[in-house]
N, C-alpha and C positions, 0 to 999 in steps of 0.2 A: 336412449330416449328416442332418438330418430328412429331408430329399427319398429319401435314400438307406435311411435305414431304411424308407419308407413306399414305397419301391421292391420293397426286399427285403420287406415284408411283402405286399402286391399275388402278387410273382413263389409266395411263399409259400402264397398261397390258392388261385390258377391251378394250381399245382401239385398239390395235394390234392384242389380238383376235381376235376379230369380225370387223375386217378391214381387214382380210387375205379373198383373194379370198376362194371359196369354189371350186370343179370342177361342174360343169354339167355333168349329169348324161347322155344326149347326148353331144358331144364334140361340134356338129354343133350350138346349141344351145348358142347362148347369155346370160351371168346371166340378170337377172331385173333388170331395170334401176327404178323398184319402190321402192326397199327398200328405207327403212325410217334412211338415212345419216344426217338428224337434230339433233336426238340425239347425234352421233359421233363429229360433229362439237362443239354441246354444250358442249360437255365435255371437248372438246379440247381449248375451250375458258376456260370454268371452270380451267384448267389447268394451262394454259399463266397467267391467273388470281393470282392464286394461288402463281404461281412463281415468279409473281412481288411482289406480300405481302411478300410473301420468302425472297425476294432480299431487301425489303425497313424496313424490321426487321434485318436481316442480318446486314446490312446499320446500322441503328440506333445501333446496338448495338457495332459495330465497335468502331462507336463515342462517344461513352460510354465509353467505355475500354481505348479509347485515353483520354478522358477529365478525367478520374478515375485514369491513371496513371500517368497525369500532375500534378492531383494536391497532388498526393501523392510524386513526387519527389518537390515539393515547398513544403511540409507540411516536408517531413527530410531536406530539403536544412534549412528551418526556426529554424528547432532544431539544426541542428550540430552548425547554427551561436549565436543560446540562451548558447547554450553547452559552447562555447566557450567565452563567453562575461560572464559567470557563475565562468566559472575555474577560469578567468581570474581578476574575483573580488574575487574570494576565493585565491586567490595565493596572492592579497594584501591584505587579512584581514590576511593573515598567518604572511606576515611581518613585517604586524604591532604586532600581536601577539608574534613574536619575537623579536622584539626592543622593547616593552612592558618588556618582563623578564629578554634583556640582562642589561633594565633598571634597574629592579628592583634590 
């Protein structure tokens, strides 16, 4: 994901360069309306591109991080209720253990 943002920011500066007018060397003079603006366009899709994959890994991982911390409060919610169903058998084997000796 970093490769890819420092892609799209690189594709980003390229673009702004060389999409700034230049002057004309006469002022009356029109720049060319031949340069070759395909490429700028393709990169600038190349880019939109880019950002969606950005945004739908983004996404995916959001969803991850929710579904990773769901099931990690169900996985301590399940222990603290063993914890306690645990104590709670050991607290009567304790009193049987001592009605055992006050037996004896």
């Amino acid at each position: 994901m970093d490769e890819m943002k420092e892609e799209i920011d690189m594709i980003r500066r390229q673009t702004a360069i060389r999409s700034k007018e230049y002057p004309s060397i006469d002022d009356r003079t029109e720049p060319s309306i031949d340069t070759n603006h395909a490429s700028f366009r393709e990169r600038l899709v190349t880019v939109k591109l880019l950002e969606e994959k950005l945004d739908v890994i983004n996404f995916s991982q959001d969803l991850m991080k929710e579904d990773i911390s769901q099931r990690l409060e169900d996985i301590s919610e399940r222990t603290h209720a063993r914890l306690g169903m645990h104590q709670h058998c050991i607290g009567k084997i304790q009193k049987r253990m001592h009605a055992n000796e006050v037996a004896k």
